[in-house]
N, C-alpha and C positions, 0 to 999 in steps of 0.2 A: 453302536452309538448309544448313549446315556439317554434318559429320559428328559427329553425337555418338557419347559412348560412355557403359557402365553399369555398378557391380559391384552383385552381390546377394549379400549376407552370410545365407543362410539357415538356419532354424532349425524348429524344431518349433512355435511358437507365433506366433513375427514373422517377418520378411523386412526390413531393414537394406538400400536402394535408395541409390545415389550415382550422379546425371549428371552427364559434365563436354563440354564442347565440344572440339572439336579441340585447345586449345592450353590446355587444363589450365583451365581459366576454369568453376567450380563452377555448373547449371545448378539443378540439384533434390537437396535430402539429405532423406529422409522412410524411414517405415516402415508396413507394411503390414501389415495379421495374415494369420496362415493359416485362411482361411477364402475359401468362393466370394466371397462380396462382395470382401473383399481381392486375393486372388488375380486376380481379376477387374480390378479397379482399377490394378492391377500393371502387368497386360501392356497393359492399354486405354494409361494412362501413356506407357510405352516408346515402344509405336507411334506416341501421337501427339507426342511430343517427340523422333521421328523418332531415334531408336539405331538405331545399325546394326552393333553388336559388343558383346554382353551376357558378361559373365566370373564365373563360379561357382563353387564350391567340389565338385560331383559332374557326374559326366557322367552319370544318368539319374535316376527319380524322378518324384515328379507336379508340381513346380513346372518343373522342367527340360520334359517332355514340354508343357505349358501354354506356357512359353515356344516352342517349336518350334514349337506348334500355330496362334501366333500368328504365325510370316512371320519370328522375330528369329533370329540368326546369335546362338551361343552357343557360349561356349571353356568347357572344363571345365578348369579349373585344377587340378594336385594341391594340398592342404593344406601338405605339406611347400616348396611352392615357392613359396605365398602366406609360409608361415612364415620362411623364408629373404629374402624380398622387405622384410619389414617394414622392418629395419635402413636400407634405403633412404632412409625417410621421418621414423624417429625413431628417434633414440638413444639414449631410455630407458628403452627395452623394456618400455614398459607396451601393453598390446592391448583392443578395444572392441571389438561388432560395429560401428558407422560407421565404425572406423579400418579395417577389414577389409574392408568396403565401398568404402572410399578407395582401398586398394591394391588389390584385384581391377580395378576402374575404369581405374587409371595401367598398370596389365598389357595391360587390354587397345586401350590409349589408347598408349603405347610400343609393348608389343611384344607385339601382337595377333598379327602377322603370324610368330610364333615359338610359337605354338599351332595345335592343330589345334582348325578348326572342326566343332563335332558335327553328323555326319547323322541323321537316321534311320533306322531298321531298318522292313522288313514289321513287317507286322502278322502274318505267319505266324511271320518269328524270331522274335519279341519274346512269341508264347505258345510256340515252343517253349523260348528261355530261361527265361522263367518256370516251365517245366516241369521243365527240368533243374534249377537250382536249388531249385526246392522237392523235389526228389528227393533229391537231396545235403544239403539240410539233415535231411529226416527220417534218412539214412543216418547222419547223425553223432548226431543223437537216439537208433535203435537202436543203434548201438557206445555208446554213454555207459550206457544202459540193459541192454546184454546184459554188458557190464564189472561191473555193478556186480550184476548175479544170478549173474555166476559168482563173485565176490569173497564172498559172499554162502553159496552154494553149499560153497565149497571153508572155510565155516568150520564146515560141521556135517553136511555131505555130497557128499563132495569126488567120490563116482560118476558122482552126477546131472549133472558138468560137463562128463565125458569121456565116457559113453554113446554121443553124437553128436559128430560132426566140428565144425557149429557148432549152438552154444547157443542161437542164434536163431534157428534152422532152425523150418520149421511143424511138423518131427515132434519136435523138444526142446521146441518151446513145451507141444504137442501130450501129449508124454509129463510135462513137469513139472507141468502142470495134474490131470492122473490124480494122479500118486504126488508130492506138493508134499514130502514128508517123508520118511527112511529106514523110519518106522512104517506111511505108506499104503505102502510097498513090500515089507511084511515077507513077504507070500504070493507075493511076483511068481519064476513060474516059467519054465522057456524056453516051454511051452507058453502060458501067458496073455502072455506077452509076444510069442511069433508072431501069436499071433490081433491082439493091439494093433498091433502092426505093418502086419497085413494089411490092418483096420479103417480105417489111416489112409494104407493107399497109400503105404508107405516102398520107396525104390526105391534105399537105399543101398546094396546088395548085399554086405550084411553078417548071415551067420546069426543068428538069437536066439539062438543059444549063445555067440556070439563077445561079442557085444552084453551078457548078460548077463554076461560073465565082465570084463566091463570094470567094470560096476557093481559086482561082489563082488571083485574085487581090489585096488580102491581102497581108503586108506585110513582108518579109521574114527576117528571125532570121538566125543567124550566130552562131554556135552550133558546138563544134564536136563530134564524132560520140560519147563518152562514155560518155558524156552532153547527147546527143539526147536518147542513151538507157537506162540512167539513169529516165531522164522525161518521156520517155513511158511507164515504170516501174510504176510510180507515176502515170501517169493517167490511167493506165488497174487498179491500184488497187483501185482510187476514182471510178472510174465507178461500178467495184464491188461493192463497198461499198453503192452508190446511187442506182441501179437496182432494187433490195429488198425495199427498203424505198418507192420507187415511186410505186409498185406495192403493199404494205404494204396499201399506203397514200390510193389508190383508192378502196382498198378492205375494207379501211373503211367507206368513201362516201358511197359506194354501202350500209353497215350495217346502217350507219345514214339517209338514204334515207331511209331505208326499217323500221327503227324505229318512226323516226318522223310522217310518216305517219299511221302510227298503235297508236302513240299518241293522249288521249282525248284532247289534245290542240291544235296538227300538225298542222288543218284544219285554225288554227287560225294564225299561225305565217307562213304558208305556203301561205297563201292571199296576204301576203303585197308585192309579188314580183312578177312582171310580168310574169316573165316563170315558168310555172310548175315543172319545172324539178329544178330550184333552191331548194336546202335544205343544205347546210351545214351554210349561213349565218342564217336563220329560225331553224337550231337546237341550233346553239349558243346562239341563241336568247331566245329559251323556256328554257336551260340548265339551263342559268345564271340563268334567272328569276325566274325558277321554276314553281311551280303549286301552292303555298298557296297562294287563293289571300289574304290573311292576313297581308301578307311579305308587302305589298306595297298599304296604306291604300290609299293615295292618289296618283296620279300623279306626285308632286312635291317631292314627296318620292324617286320614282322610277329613277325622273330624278336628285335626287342630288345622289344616290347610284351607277349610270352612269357617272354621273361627268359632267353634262350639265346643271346645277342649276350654276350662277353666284355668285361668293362672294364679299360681300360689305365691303370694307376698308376706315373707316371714322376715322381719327383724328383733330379735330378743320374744320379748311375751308374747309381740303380735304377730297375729298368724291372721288371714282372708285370703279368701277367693275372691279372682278380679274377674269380670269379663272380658276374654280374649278378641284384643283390634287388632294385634298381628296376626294375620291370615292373609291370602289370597284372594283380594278385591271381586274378580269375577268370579268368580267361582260362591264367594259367599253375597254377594251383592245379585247377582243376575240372575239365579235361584231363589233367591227371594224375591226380588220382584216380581219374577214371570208369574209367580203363583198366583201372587193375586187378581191376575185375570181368568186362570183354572179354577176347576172345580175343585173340593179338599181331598187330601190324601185318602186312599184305602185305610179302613179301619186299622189299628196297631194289636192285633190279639184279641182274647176276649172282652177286656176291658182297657178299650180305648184310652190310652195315655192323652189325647187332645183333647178328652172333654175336660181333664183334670186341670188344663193348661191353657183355659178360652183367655184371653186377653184383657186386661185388664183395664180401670182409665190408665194406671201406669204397670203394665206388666214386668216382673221382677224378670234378671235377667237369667235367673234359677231356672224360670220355666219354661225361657226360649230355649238357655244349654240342655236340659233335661230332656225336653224333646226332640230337638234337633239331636241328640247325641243317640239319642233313643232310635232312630230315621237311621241314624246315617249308619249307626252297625245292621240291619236288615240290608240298605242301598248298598252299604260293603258285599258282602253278604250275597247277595241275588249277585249284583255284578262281577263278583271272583268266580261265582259256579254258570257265570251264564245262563239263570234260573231265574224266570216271570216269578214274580211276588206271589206269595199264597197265605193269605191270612190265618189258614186253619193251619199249620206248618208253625207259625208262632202263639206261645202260651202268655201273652201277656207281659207287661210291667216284671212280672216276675222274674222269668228270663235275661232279662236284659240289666237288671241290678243287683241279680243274684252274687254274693260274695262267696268263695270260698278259700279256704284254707288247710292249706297241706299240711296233714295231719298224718307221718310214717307214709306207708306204702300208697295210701287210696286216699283222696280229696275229701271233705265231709265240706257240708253246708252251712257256715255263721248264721243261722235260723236271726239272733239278736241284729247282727250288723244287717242284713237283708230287710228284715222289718225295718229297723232304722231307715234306713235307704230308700221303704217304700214312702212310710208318712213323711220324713222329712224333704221327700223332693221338690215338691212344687210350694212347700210356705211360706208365708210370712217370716214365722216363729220362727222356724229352723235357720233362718239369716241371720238370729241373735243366740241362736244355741248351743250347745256342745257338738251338736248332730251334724255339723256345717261338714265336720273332719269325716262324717262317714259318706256325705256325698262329693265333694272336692278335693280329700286329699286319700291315697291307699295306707291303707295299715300295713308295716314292714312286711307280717307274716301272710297278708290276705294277698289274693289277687282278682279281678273282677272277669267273669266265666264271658267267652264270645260265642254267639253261633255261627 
């Protein structure tokens, strides 16, 4: 039997199935619902009309896992490059799910072989990704929820926002549940507000005097009293709503803590941060990435799937480097976020590439690619050899922008393009210079050294 191939247009209630033979020759067009019998029907299907390259519109999920589960080779196609695809087949720009089925199919029936095939992950990533991410989404629930009590706050008791560093904190939640109003606060003195403090294990290191004089010198809202009991209403009930989330949020930490480390990679993405106790930017880290090192043959793989690989925009004379937005969302989004609640990264070499790269009022996007590409060949790196980060082990900036050029038998070192590379990484200047071409674009003859 000939090599078939399949696209599955999927959806929340159907599934949209197109088989074709090797040479385009329509085998089966049908649909399927979402349902075990269906779903089930689906993959029996496939296998026995022998596919051997199924093309879809996500790369995970419970019909994608179902498919894997069954033996089939499956290309996750972006949306955007099905979209672009269409015009191929019709020129009318009308769209179906079968027509979408049609072209996923001729994708992977042409140019299967210009996708990458999905592996799977453990079963230990795959619950700690689902941990990370449901931690980042609660995280973005309490900022929308703790935004909209200090909004709240600052219209009829603009103290109760500043009293504490954050508003989300368990001793703001803690203190706004006491005193919801400037009325339950009317008696609050330094002494009852020590004892409250004490009560609740506040370890700000912040006097009740200080504390207190932040609440009385804020300034004061004009309100009458069925305004004032209407907003106390509103914030006893945000408070509810937030207490659960933030005690939710740490009981997840606590399980991603205790997972990452019980991970055969932990040890590996748990290095690159100076405190021990950091792990939720280091689970996000292995999440995204995963465990096949196959996923990510090279570095420069890893780093355009991140979105810290540079894009070259040439038409006639002009020539720039863009910053790269096609990437992989979580992977470059959930990484960054996490960190910000982490400690900073382990040093880069002797001479720390991030002090070069502090941030700016508007930091160039030079100095995010430069670092981040700078991170991500080490994170390559440690994670292909299974190998905890070692700072002495890396020589610096050097290392990692060094240029050379095959010269006969034996490499020699562009001494010129290497300097170039080093001043011109992180500047201003260099975004208006000739030096652009020695960090954004290779020179025919050069190639850039990996460790």
């Amino acid at each position: 039997m000939a090599d078939r191939y399949a696209g599955v247009d999927w959806a929340s209630d159907k599934h949209d199935v197109l088989i074709e033979e090797a040479d385009g020759e329509q085998v089966l067009a049908t649909t399927f619902t979402h349902d075990e019998r269906g779903i089930g029907a689906l993959c029996g299907t496939l296998v026995r009309l022998g596919v051997v390259l199924v093309a879809i519109e996500r790369p995970d999920g419970l019909m994608v896992e179902r498919l894997l589960d069954a033996g089939l080779r499956v290309l996750a196609i972006h949306p955007n490059q099905v979209a672009a695809a269409r015009p191929r087949f019709r020129t009318s720009g009308g769209k179906s799910d079968r027509f979408d089925a049609f072209v996923l199919c001729e994708l992977a029936r042409t140019d299967g072989h210009r996708f990458r095939v999905l592996v799977a992950d453990s079963d230990d990533t795959k619950a700690l990704r689902a941990l990370s991410r449901a931690r980042e989404d609660l995280v973005q629930t309490r900022v929308a929820l703790a935004n909209q009590l200090r909004a709240e706050l600052e219209r009829f008791w603009p103290g109760a926002a500043v009293i504490f560093a954050e508003i989300d904190s368990p001793i703001g939640l803690a203190f706004l549940q006491r005193y919801p109003s400037p009325a339950d606060a009317r008696g609050l003195g330094e002494q009852r507000l020590a004892a409250f403090l004490a009560r609740h294990a506040y370890c700000g290191r912040k006097p009740a005097a200080e504390l207190l004089g932040r609440l009385r010198d804020a300034p004061r809202a004009r309100a009458g009293d069925s305004e004032i009991e209407a907003r106390r209403a509103i914030v006893l009930a945000l408070v509810a709503a937030l207490r659960p989330i933030v005690a939710k949020i740490s009981e997840l930490i606590r399980e991603i803590a205790h997972r990452v480390r019980a991970h055969p990679d932990g040890h590996v993405f748990l290095s690159l941060f100076r405190d021990p106790k950091s792990v939720v930017c280091a689970a996000a880290l292995l999440a995204e990435i995963g465990d096949c090192r196959a996923r990510y043959r090279s570095a420069e793989a890893l780093a355009a799937d991140a979105g810290m690989s540079p894009v070259a925009v040439e038409s006639g004379k002009r020539k720039v480097a863009c910053f790269r937005h096609g990437c992989d969302p979580p992977a470059a989004r959930r990484g960054r976020d996490a960190r910000r609640r982490d400690p900073p990264l382990a040093p880069l070499g002797r001479r720390p590439l991030r002090r070069r790269t502090r941030p700016r009022p508007r930091p160039p996007t030079r100095a995010i690619r430069t670092l981040g590409r700078a991170w991500i060949r080490v994170i390559w790196r440690c994670w292909q050899d299974s190998a905890a980060y070692d700072p002495s082990r890396h020589c610096g900036l050097h290392d990692h922008i060094a240029v050379v050029i095959a010269d006969g038998s034996r490499p020699r070192l562009d001494l010129t393009a290497t300097q170039r590379m080093a001043g011109a990484a992180v500047t201003r200047r260099a975004a208006r210079s000739d030096e652009r071409e020695a960090l954004d674009s290779k020179p025919t003859s050069a190639t850039t050294t990996e460790r």
